[in-house]
C-alpha positions in Angstrom: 72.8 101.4 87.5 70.0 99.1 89.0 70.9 97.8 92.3 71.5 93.9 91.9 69.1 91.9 94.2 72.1 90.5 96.3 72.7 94.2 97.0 69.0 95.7 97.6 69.1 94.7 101.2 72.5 96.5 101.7 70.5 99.4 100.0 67.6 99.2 102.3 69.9 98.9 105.6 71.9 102.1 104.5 75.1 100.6 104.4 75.1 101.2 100.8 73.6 104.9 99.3 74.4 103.8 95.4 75.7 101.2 93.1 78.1 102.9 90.9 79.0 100.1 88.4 80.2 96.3 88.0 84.1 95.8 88.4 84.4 92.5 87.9 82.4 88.7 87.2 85.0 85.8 88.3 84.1 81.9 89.0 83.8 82.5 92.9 81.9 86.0 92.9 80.8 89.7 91.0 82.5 92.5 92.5 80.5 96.1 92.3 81.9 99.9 92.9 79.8 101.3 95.6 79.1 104.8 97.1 78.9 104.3 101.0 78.6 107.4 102.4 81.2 110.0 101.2 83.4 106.5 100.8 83.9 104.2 97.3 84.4 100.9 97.9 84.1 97.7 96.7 81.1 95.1 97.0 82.1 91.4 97.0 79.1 89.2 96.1 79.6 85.6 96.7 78.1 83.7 93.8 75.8 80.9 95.3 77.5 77.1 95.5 75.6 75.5 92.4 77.0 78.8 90.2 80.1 78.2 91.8 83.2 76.9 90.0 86.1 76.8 92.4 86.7 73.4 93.8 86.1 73.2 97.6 89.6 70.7 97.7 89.9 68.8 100.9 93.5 70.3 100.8 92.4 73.6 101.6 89.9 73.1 104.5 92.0 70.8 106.7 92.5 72.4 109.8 90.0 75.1 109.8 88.0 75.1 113.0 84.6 74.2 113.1 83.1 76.1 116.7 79.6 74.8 116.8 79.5 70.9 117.2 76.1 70.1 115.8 77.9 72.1 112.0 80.4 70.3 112.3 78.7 66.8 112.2 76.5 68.1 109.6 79.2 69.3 107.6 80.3 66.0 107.7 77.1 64.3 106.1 75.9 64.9 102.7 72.6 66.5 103.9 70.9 69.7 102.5 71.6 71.3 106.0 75.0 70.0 105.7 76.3 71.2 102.4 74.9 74.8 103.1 76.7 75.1 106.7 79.7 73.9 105.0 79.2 76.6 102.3 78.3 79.0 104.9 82.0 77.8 106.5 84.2 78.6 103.2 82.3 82.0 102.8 83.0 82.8 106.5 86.8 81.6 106.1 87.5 84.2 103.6 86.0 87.4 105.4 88.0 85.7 108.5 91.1 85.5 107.2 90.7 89.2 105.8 89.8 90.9 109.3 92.9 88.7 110.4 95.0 89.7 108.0 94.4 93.4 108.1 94.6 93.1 112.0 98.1 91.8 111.3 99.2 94.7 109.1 99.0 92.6 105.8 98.2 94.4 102.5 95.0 93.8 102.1 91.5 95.1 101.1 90.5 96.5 104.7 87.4 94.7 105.2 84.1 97.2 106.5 81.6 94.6 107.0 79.8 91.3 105.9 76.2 90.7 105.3 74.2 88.0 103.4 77.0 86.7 101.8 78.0 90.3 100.6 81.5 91.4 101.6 81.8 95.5 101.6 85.8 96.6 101.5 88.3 99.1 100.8 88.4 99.4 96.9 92.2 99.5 95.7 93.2 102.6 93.7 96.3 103.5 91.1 97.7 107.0 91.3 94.8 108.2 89.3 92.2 107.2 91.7 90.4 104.5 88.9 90.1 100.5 90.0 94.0 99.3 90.7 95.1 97.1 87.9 96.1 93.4 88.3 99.7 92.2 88.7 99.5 90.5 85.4 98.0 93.5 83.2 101.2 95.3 84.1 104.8 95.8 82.6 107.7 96.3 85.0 111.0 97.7 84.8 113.5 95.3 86.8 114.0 97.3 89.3 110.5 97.8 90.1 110.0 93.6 89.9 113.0 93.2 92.3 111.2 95.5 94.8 107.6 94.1 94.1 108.9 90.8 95.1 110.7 91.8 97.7 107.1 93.9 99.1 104.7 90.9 98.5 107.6 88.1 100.3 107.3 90.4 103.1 103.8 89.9 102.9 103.8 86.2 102.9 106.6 86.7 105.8 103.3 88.8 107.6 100.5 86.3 106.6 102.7 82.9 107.9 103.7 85.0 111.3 99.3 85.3 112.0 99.3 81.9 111.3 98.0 81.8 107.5 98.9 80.8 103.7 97.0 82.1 101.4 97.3 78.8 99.2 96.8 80.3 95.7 99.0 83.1 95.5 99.7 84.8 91.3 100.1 87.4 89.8 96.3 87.5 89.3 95.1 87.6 93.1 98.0 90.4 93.3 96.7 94.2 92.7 99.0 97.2 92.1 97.6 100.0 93.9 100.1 103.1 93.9 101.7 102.3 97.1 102.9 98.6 95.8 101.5 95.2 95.9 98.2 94.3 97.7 97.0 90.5 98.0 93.5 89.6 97.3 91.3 86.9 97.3 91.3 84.6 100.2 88.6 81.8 100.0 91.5 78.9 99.7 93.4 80.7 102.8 94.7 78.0 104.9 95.5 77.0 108.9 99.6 76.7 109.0 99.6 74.9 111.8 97.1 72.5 111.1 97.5 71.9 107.5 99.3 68.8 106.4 99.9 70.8 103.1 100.8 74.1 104.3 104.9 73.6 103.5 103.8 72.6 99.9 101.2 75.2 99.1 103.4 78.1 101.0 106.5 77.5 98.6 104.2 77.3 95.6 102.5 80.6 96.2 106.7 81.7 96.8 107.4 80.2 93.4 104.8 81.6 92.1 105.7 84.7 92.8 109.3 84.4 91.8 108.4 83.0 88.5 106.2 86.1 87.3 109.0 88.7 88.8 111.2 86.6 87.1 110.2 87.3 83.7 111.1 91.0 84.6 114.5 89.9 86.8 115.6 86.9 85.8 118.0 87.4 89.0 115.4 86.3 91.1 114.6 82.8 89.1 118.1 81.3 91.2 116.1 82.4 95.3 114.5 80.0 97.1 112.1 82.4 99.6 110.0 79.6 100.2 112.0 76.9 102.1 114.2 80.0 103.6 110.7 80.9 105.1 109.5 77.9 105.7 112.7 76.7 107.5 112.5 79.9 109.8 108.5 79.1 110.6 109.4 75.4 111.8 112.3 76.5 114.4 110.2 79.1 115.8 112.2 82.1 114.3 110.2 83.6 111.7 109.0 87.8 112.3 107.6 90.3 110.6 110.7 92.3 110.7 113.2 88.6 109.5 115.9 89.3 107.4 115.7 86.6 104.5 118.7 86.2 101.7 116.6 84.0 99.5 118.9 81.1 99.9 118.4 77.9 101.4 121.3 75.5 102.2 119.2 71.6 100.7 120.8 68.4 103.2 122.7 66.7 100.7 123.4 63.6 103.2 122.3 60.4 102.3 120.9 58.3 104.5 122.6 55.5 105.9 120.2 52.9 104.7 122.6 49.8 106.7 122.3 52.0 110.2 118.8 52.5 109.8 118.5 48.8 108.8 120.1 47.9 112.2 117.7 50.3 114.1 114.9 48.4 112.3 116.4 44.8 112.9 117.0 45.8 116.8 113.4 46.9 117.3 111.9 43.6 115.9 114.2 41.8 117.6 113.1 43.7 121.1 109.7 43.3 120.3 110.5 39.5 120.0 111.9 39.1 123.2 109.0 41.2 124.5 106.2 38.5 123.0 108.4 35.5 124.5 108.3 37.3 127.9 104.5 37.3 127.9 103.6 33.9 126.5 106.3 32.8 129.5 104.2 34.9 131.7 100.9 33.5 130.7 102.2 29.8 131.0 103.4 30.7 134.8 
């Protein structure tokens, strides 16, 4: 096919010897099949920002670091220079969390490079050796949904342990390759420790998950992965290798609203004492 303009330079360079074919057109970027040597894999090209349809949400880009001081002012203002290094910051957040990712033993797409906004990577296979199908364009037996789930949970387990969520977790970000699950799409991936929202968007991605295997193994629809997990990542003792039950034991204590009202009455009544002290002082 022709070579798409995004994709001449990659031509030129060498790092791609042939465009094979268009695998997919979604509201964040196209995705090509490329020859690379004696290698297929996949070319990820970012649409531009104004042909872009995925919200940028606040929610997602709290806590992500910012290294150079003069981006991160501009990113801050609404200026031309501003809104293209905070575009060149989400773009750059993806490939980062994949090499990060991969690094960490997750299943993902191993990443082989990044240029101009182009991201070349492993393309995912099914046992024929043709483009791995999405989670959602297959059927499962319950048996095989039981120990999908229980592959991509460990793969949460593995992206929360590097310090990541990926924050928009379905069965459509999800490809079946013929090994099992792999996890795709990372542009919303999100800080753990710095997000405010990281409890709430890693048990949606959970539920998520348990919903769609659920419709295979309605067993699963009673688990609760996601505050298990979560639980486990607050005390310090979550691991790759944690052995999760999918139950989570909710605090069903109410609190003792006329103790805490005593706590409350004692602190004003301290801070009383503590303005009488300093008007005394100040009439001294």
């Amino acid at each position: 096919m022709k070579v798409p303009k995004r994709l001449q330079p990659l031509v030129d360079d060498g790092m791609v010897d042939e465009v094979l074919y268009q695998l997919m057109s979604g509201k964040e970027a196209q995705v090509y099949v490329v020859q690379c040597g004696e290698e297929v894999c996949c070319a990820k090209v970012f649409k531009e920002a104004k042909k872009r349809s995925f919200k940028q949400a606040v929610e997602y880009q709290e806590g992500r670091k910012v290294r150079n001081s003069r981006r991160a002012r501009a990113m801050s203002k609404k200026t031309r220079y501003g809104q293209k290094e905070q575009e060149n910051a989400w773009l750059n957040a993806e490939v980062d969390a994949l090499y990060r990712l991969a690094r960490a033993g997750v299943r993902v797409p191993e990443p082989k490079g990044f240029v101009d906004g182009v991201l070349l990577m492993e393309m995912i296979v099914d046992s024929d050796g043709k483009a791995a199908p999405r989670l959602d364009d297959v059927t499962l037996a319950p048996e095989q949904a039981r120990d999908y789930h229980g592959r991509v949970i460990a793969e949460v387990v593995r992206m929360l342990s590097a310090g990541l969520i990926h924050g928009d977790l379905s069965e459509f970000n999800v490809l079946v390759e013929s090994d099992g699950p792999v996890i795709i799409d990372l542009p919303q991936a999100v800080n753990a420790a710095g997000n405010n929202n990281a409890e709430r968007m890693l048990e949606r991605d959970v539920d998520n998950m348990r919903s769609y295997f659920g419709k295979f193994a309605p067993e699963l629809l009673i688990t609760d992965y996601g505050k298990e997990i979560w639980a486990l990542y607050e005390s310090g003792d979550l691991h790759c290798d944690s052995k999760l039950t999918g139950r989570f034991e909710h605090d069903t204590h109410s609190a003792d609203v006329d103790e805490l009202m005593e706590v409350i009455d004692s602190a004003k009544e301290e801070e009383r004492d503590r303005q009488e002290r300093l008007l005394d002082d100040d009439e001294d």
